[in-house]
C-alpha positions as CSV (number, residue, x, y, z in Angstrom):
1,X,0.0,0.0,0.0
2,X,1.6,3.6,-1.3
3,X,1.1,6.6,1.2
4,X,-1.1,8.8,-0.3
5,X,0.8,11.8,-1.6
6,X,4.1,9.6,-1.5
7,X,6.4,9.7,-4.6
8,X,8.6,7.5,-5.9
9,X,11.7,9.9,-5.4
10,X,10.8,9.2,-1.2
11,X,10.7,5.7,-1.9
12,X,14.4,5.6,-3.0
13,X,15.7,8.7,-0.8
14,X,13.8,7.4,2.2
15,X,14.8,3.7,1.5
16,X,18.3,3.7,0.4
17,X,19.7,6.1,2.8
18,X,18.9,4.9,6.2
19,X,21.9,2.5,8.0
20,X,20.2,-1.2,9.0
21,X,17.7,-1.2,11.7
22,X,16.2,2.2,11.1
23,X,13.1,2.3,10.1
24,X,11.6,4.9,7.7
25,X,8.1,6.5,7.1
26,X,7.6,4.5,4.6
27,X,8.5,1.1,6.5
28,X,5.8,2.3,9.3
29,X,3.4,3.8,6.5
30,X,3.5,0.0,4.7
31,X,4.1,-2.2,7.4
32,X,1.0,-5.0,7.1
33,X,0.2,-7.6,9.6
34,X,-1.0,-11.2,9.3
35,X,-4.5,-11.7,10.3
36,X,-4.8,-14.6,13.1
37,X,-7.5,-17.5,13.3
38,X,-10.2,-15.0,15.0
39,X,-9.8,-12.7,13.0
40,X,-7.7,-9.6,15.0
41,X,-4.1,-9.2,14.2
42,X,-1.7,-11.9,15.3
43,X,-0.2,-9.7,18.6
44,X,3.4,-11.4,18.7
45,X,3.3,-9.5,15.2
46,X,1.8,-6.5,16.7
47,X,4.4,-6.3,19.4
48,X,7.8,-6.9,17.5
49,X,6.8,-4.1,15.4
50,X,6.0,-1.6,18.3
51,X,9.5,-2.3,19.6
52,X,11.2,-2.1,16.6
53,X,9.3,1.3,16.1
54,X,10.5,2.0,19.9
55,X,14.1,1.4,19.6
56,X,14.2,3.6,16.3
57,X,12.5,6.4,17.7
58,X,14.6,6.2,20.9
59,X,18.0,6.1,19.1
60,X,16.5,9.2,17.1
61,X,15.4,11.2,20.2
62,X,19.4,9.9,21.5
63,X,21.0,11.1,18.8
64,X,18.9,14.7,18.5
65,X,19.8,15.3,22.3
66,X,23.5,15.4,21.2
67,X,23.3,17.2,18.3
């Protein structure tokens, strides 16, 4: 799914420049999760993806603080 107003040229700016690990907008903004047996989102899914969103946005909030 493409972000609505989202270009190409952010795909490849957003996507190539970012070390390993970091996520981008456009990793949160497409990020889809499996569906479980009844229906909800599967929350192991759910959860790794809030921490992975938690430990960019810390390193982020880290690395602004010193700057």
């Amino acid at each position: 799914m493409k972000r609505k107003g989202s270009t190409d040229h952010e795909a490849q700016m957003f996507g190539s420049m970012t070390p390993a690990g970091v996520l981008t907008p456009l990793d949160v903004q497409n990020k889809e999760f499996r569906v479980s047996r009844m229906g909800g989102y599967r929350m192991r899914d759910v959860d790794e993806f809030l921490d992975q969103v938690t430990d960019s946005l810390s390193a982020l909030i880290a690395e602004n603080a010193r700057l």
